[in-house]
Backbone as CSV, one residue per row, in Angstrom:
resi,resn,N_x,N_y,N_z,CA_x,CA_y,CA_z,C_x,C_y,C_z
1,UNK,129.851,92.789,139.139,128.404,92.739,139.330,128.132,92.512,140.821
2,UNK,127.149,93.258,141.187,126.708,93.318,142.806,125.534,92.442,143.012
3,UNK,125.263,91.722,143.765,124.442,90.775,144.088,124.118,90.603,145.670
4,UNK,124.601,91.639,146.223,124.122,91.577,147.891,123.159,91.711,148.062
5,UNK,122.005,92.358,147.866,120.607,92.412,148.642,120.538,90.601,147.980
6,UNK,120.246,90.212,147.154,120.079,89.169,146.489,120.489,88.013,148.343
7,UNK,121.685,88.034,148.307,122.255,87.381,149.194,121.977,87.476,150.540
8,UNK,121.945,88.819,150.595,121.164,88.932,152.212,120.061,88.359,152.212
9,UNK,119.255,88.317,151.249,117.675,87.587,151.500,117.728,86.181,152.071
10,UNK,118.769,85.708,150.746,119.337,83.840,150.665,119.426,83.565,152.184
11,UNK,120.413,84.679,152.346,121.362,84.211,153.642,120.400,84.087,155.027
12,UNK,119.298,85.265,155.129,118.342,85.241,156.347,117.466,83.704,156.065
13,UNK,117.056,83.610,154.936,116.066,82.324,154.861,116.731,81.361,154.980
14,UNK,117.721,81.347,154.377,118.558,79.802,155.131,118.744,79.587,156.872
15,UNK,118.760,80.955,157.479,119.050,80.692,158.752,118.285,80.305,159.931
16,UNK,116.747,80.324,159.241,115.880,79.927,159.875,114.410,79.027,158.910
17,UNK,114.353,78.261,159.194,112.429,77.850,158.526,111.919,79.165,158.286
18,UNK,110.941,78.735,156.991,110.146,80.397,156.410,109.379,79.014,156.197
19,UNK,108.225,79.573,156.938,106.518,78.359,156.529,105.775,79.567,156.139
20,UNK,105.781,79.254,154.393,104.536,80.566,153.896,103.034,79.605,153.969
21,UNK,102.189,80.742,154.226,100.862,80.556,154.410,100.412,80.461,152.939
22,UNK,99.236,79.108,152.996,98.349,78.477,151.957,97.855,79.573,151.144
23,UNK,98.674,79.798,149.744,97.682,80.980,149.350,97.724,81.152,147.482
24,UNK,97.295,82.041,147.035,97.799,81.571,145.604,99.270,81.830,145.651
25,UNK,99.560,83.592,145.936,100.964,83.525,145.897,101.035,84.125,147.164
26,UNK,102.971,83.694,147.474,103.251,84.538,148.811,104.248,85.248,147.901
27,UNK,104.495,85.716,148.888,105.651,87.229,148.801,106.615,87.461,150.334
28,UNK,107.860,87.278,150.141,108.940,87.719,150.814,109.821,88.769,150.219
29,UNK,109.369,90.279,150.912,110.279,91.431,150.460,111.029,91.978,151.757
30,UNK,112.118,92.436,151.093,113.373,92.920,151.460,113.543,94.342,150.657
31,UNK,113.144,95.442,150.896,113.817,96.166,150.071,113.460,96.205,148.404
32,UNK,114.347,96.046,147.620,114.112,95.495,146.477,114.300,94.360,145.849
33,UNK,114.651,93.406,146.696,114.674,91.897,146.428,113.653,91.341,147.065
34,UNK,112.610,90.638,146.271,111.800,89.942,146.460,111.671,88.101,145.937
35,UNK,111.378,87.567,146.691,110.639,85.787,146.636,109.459,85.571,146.547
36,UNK,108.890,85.232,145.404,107.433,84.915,145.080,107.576,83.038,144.922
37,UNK,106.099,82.970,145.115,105.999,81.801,144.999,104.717,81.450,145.169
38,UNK,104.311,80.784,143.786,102.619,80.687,143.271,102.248,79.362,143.456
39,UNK,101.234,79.113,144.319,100.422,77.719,144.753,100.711,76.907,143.772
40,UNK,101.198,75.725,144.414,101.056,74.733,143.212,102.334,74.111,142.618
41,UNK,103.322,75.327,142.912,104.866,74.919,141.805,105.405,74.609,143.156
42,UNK,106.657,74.048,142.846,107.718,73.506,143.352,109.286,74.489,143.471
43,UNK,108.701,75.595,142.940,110.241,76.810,142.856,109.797,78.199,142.854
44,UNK,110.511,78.816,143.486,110.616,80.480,143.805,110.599,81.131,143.177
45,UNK,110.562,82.427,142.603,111.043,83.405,141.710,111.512,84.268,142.474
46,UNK,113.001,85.012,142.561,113.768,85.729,143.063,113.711,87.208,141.904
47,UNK,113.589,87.691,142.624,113.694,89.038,142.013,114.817,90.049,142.560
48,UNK,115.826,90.694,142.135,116.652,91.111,142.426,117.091,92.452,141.837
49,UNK,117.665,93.366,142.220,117.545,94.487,141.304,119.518,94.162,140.817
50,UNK,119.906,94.489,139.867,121.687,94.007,139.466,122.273,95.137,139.118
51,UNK,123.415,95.240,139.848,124.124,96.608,139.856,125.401,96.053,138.763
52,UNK,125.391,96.601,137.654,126.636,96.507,136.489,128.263,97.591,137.230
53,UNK,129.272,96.922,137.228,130.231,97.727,137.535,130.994,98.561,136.323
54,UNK,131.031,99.686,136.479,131.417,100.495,135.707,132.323,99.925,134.447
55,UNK,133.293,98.923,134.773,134.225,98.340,133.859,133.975,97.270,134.003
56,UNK,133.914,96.423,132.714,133.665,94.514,132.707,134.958,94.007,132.413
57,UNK,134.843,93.158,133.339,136.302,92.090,133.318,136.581,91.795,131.885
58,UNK,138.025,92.596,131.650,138.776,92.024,130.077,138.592,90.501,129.961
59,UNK,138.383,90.121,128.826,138.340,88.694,128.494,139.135,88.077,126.996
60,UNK,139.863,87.566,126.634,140.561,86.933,125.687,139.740,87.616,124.206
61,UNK,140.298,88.194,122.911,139.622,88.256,122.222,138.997,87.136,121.531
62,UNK,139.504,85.790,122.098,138.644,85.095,121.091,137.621,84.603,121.823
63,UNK,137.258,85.337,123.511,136.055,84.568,124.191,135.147,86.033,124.138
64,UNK,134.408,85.724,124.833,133.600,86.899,125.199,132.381,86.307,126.693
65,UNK,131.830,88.115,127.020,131.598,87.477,128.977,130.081,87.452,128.446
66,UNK,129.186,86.854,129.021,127.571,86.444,128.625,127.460,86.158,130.206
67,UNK,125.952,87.083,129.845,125.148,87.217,130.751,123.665,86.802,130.473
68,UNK,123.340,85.893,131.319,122.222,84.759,131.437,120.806,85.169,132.018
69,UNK,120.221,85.927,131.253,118.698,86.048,131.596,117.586,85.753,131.433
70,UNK,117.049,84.683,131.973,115.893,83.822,131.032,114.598,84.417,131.509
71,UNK,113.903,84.288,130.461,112.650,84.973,130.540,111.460,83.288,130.695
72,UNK,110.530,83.596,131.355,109.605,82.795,131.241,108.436,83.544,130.991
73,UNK,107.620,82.579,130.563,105.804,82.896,129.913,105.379,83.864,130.915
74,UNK,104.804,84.907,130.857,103.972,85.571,131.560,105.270,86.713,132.756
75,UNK,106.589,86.012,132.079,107.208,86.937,133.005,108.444,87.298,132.082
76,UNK,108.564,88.485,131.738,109.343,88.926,130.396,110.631,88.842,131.323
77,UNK,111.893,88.681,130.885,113.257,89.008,131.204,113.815,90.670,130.812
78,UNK,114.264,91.334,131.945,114.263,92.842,131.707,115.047,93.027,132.641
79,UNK,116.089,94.131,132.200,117.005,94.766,132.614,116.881,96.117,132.259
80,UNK,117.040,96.652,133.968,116.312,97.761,134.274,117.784,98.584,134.609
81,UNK,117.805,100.135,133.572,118.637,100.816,134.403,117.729,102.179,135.100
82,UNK,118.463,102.144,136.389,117.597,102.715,137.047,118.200,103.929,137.117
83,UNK,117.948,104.815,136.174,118.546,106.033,135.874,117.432,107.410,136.647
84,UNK,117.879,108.322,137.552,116.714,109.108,138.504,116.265,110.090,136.542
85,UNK,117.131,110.193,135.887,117.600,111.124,135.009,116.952,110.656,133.256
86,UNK,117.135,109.421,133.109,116.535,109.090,131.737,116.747,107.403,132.259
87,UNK,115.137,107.050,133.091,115.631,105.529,133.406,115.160,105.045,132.169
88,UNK,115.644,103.635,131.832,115.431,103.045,130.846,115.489,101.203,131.163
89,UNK,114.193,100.826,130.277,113.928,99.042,130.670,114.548,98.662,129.337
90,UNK,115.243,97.480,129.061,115.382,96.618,128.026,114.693,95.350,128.353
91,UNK,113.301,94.716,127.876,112.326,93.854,128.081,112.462,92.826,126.898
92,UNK,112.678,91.168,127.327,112.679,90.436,126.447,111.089,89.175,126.865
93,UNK,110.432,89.758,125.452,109.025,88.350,126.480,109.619,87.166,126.038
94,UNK,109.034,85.819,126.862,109.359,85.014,126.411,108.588,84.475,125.392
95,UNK,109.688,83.447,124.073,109.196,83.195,122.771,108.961,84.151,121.949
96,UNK,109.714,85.344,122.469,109.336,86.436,121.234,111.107,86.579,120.837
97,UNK,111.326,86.747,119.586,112.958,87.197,119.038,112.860,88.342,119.017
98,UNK,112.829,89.303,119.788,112.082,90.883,120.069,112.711,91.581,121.393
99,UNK,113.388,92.463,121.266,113.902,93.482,122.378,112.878,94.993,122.410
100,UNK,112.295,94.896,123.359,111.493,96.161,123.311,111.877,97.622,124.259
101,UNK,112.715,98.425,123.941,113.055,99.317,124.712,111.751,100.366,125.393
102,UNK,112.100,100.588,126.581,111.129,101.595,126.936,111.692,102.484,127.786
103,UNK,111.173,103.630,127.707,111.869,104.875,128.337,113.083,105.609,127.439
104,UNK,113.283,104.691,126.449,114.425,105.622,125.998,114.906,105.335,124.016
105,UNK,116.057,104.807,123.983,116.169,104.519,122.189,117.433,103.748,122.133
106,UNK,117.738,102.958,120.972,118.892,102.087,120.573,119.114,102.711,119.895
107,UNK,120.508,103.267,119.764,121.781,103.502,118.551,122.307,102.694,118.967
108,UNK,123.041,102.376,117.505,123.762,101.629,117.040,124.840,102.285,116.153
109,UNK,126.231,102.341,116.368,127.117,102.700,115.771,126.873,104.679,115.306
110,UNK,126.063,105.153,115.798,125.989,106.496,115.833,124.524,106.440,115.259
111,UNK,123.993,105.807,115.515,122.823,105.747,114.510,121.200,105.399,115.104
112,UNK,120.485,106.193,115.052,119.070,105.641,115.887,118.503,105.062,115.531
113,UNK,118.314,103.938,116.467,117.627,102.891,115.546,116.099,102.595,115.030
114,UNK,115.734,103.499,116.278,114.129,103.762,116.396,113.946,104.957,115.255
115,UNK,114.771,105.457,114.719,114.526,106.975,113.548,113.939,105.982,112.569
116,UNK,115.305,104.963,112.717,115.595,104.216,110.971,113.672,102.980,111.244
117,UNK,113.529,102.667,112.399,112.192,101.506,112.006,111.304,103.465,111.914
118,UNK,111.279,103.891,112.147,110.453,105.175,112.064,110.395,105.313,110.151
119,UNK,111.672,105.292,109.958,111.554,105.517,108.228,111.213,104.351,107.425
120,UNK,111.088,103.326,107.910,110.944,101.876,107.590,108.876,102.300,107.828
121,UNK,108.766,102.634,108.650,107.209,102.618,108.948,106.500,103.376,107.879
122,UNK,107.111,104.393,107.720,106.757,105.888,106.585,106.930,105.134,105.318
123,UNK,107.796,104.365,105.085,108.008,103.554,103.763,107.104,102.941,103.469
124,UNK,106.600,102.004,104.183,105.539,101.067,104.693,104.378,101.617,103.982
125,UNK,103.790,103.595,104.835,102.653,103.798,104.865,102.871,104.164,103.692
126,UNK,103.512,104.917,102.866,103.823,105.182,101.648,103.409,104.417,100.432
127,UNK,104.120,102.723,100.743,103.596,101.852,99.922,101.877,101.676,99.606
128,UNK,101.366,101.386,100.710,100.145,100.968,100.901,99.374,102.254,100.455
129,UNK,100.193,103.655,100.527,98.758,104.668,99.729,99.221,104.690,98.192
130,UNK,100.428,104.038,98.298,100.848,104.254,96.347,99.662,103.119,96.033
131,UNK,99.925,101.465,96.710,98.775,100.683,96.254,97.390,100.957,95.895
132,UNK,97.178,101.657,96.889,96.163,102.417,96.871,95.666,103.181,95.799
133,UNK,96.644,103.699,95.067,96.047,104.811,94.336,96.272,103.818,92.757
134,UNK,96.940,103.016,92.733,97.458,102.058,91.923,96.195,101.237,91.585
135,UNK,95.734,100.794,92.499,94.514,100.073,92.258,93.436,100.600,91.750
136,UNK,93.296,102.391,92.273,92.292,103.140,91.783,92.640,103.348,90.437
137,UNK,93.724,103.725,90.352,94.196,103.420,88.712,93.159,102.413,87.703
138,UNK,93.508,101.602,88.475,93.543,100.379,87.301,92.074,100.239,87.439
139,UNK,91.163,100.590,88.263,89.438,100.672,88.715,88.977,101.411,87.550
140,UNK,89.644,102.186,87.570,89.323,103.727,86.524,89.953,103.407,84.480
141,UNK,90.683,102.321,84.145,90.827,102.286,83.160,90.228,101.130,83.000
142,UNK,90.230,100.773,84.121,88.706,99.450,83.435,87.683,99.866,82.814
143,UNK,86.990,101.000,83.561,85.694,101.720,83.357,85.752,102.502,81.870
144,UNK,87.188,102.835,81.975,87.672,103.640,80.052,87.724,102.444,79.468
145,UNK,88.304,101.120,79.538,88.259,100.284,78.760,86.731,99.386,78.322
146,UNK,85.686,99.942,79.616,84.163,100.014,79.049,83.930,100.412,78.235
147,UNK,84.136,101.605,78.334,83.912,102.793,77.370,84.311,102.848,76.194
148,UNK,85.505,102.043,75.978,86.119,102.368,74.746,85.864,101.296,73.991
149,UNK,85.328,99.936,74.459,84.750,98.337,74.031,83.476,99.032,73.429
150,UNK,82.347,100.134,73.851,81.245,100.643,73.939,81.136,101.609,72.613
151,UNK,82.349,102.385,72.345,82.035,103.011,70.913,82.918,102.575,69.872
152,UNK,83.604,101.470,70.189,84.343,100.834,69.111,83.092,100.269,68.602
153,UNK,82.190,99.495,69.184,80.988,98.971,68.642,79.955,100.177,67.229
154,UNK,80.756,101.251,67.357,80.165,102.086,66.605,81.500,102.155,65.300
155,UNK,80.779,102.245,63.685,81.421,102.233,62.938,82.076,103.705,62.734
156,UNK,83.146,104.493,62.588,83.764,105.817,61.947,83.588,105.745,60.478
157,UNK,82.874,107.021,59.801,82.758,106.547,58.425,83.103,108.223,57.996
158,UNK,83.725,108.833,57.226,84.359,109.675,56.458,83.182,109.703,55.819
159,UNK,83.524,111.286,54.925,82.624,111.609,53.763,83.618,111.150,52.473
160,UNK,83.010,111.287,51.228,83.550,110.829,50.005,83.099,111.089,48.858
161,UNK,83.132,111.958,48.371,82.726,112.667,46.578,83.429,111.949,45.696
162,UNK,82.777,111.127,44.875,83.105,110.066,43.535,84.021,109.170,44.193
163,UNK,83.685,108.610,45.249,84.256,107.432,45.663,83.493,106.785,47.044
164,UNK,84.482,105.532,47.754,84.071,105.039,48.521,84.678,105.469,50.070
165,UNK,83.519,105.926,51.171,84.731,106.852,51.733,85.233,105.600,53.072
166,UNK,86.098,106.225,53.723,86.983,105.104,54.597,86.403,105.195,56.053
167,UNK,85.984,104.310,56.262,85.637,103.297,57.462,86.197,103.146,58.717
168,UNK,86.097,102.823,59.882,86.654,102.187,60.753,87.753,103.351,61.781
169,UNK,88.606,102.928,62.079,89.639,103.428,62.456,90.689,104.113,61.881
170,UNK,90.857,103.743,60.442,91.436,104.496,59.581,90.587,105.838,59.577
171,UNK,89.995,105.878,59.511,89.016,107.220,59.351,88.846,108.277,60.472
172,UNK,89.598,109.674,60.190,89.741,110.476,61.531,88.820,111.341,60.676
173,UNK,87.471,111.998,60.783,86.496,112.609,60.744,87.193,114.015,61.094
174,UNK,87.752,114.169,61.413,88.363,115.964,61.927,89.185,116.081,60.714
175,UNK,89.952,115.100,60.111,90.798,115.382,58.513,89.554,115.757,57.385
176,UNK,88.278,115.754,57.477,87.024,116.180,56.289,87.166,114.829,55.041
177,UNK,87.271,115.241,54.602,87.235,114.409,53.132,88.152,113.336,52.828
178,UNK,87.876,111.739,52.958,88.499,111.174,52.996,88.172,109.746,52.429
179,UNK,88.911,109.583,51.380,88.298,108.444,50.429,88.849,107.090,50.543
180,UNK,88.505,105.943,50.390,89.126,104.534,50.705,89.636,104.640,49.124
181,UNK,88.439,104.174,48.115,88.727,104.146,47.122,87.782,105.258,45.787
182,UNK,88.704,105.092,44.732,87.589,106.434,43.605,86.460,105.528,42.454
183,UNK,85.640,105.818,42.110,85.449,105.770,40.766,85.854,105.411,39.940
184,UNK,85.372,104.849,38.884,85.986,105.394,37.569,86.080,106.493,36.832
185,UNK,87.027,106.891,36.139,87.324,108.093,36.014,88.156,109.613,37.171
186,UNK,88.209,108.780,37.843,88.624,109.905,39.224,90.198,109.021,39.869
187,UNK,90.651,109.367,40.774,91.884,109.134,41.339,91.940,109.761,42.817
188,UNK,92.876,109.092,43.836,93.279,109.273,44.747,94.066,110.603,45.032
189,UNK,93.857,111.576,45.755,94.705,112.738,45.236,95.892,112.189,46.587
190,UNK,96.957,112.965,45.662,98.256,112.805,46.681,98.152,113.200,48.149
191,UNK,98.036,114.044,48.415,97.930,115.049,50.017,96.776,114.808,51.191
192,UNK,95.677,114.795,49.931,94.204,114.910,51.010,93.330,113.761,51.045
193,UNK,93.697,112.442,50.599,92.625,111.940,50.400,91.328,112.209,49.548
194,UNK,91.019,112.863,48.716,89.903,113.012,47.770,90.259,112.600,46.329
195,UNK,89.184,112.440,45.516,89.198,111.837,44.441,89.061,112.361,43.091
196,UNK,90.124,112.746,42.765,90.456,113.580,41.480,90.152,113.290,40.184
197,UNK,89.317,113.787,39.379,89.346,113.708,38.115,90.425,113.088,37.460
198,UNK,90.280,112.447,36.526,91.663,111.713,35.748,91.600,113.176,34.554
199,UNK,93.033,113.068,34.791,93.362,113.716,33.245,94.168,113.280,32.355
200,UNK,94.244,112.727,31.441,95.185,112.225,30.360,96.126,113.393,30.011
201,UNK,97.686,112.991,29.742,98.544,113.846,28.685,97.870,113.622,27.097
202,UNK,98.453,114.429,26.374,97.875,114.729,24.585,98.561,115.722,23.933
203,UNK,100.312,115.464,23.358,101.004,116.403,22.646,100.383,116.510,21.172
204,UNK,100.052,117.863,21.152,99.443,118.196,19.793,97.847,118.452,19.897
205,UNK,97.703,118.008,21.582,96.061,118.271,21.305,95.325,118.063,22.455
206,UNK,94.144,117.855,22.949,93.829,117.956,24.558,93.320,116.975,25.170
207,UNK,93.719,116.552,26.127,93.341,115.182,26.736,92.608,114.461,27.326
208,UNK,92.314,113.133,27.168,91.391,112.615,27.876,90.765,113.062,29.411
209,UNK,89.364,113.366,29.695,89.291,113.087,31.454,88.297,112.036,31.532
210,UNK,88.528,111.964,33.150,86.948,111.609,33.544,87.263,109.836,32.521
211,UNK,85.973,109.579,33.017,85.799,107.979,32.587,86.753,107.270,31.308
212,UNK,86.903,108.903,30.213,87.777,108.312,29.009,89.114,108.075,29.329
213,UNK,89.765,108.776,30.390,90.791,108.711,30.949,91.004,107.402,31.871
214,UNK,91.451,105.937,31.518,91.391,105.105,32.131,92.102,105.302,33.560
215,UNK,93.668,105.975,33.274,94.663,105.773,34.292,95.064,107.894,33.943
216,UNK,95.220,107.853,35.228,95.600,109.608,35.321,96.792,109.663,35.240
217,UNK,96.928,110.677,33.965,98.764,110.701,33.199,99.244,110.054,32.653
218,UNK,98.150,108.900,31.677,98.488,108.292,30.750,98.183,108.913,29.403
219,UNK,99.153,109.238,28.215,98.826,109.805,26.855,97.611,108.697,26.482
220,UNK,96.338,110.208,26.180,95.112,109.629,25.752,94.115,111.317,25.398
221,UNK,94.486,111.204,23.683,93.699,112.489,23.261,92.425,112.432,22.918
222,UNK,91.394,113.586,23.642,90.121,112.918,22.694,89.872,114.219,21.446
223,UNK,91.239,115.220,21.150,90.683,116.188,20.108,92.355,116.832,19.376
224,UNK,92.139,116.954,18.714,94.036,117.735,18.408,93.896,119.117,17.843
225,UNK,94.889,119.766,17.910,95.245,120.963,17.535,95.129,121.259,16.224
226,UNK,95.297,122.458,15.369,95.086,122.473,14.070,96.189,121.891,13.394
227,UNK,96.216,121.354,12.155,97.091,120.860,11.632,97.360,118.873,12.240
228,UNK,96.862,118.928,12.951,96.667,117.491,13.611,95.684,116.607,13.354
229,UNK,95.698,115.475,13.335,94.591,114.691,13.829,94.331,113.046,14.200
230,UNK,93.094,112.970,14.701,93.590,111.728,15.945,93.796,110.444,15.275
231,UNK,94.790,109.934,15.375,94.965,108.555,15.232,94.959,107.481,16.208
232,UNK,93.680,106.703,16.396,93.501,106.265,17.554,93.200,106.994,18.705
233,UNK,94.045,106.895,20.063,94.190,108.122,21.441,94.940,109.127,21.315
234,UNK,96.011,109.383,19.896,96.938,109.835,19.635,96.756,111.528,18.860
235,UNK,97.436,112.430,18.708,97.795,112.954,17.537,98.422,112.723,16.815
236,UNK,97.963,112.709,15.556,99.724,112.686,14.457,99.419,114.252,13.284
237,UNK,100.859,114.277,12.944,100.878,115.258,11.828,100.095,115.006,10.611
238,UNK,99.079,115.893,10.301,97.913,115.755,8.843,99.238,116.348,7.486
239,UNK,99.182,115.583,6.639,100.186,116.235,5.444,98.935,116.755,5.193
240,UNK,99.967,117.950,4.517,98.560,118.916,3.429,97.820,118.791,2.509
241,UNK,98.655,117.096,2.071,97.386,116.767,0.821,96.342,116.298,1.694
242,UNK,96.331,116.112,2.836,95.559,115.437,3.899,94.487,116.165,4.314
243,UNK,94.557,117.690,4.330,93.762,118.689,4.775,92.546,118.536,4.397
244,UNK,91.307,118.395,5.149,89.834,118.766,4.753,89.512,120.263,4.290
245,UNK,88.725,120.195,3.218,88.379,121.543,2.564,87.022,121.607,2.946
C-alpha cells in the first residue's frame, strides 16, 4: 500500500508552523491529499487517495490482513477505485450495516449480486399486487356473501300434486315436481319426487287404490274375479254350492 502524497503533506507541515485563518473550515491541498479542519474541533481530517498493490502480503491461514476504515457522521468511509475505464466507489455511511456500490456491481462467487436484490425486488412487487388482488378477492365475496345472506331470507318452495311440496334448500325448482310428503292414498314415487296413487296387489281379483289402499303393494281387494269372492280385503274360492243364482 502507497501512502506518499499522504506523507509528503505530513512531512511539509511538520517542517514549518501552518497558522490557519479563523474560519468555519480551512483547507490544505496538495494534489489529492487534502487537511480539513472545521471551527471548533480539536483534529484534522486527512484525506488521501490509497494506492492497493497488485499482490497482498501472504498471511498465515489462520490470520488474515484488515484494513481499517472508519467512517464518521456526515462523512461516509469510501474506497475509491479510480478506474479512467469503469471507476467504481465502495461507500460505507456511518451507523448504517450497508455497503453501497456506485459506478459499478458486486459478484459474488460468479454471481451478481445486484441481479439477485433485482429479483428479490420483483418478488417483493409481485407480492404486494398478489395482496392486492387477494384483498379484492375477499372485498368481492363479502359483497356475494351480502347477497347470498339477502335471498336466503327468501323461502324455495317446489310445486306438489296430492301432497306437501318441499321447501327450503332441499328444493331445486329447475327438477319441476317435487314433493316433501303425499296424502293419503298417494306415495312417494321412486325417481321423481311426485306422489303416486297407491295401488294394492289382489290375486283373484282387482285391487285396492287411492285412500282404500292404506300402504302401496300391500294385498288389499276391493272386487274379485268370477268364481271368487271377497272375504274381508281378500279373495277366496266360492264352492259351487256357494254360487248366487
Amino acid at each position: 500500500m502507497k501512502l506518499s502524497g499522504l506523507v509528503l503533506l505530513l512531512g511539509a507541515a511538520c517542517a514549518e508552523d501552518v497558522e490557519l485563518e479563523a474560519a468555519l473550515k480551512q483547507r490544505i491541498a496538495l494534489g489529492a491529499v487534502t487537511v480539513d479542519h472545521d471551527a471548533g474541533r480539536a483534529a484534522v481530517h486527512v484525506s488521501s487517495e490509497v494506492e492497493f498493490a497488485e499482490e497482498l502480503t501472504p498471511v498465515p491461514d489462520d490470520q488474515s490482513a484488515v484494513l481499517s476504515i472508519e467512517a464518521e457522521p456526515g462523512i461516509p468511509a469510501r474506497i475509491v477505485f479510480a478506474d479512467d475505464i469503469a471507476p467504481m466507489q465502495i461507500i460505507k455511511k456511518h451507523g448504517e450495516a450497508t455497503l453501497w456500490i456506485e459506478g459499478g456491481t458486486l459478484v459474488a462467487k460468479g454471481v451478481d449480486v445486484a441481479d439477485c436484490r433485482n429479483t428479490v425486488a420483483e418478488r417483493d412487487a409481485t407480492i404486494i399486487k398478489q395482496q392486492a388482488a387477494i384483498s379484492k378477492a375477499i372485498s368481492e365475496i363479502e359483497g356475494h356473501k351480502a347477497t347470498i345472506e339477502y335471498l336466503m331470507t327468501f323461502t324455495r318452495q317446489c310445486y306438489c300434486v296430492h301432497g306437501v311440496a318441499l321447501e327450503g334448500p332441499a328444493c331445486n325448482p329447475d327438477l319441476g315436481h317435487r314433493c316433501a310428503t303425499c296424502h293419503a292414498g298417494y306415495h312417494l314415487g321412486a325417481t321423481n319426487g311426485e306422489c303416486v296413487l297407491n295401488t294394492c296387489a289382489c290375486f283373484h281379483g282387482f285391487g285396492s287404490t287411492g285412500a282404500q289402499c292404506a300402504e302401496h303393494g300391500t294385498p288389499h281387494c276391493k272386487a274379485c274375479e268370477a268364481g271368487y269372492e271377497l272375504a274381508g280385503s281378500a279373495c277366496q274360492y266360492k264352492a259351487p254350492g256357494n254360487v248366487k243364482k
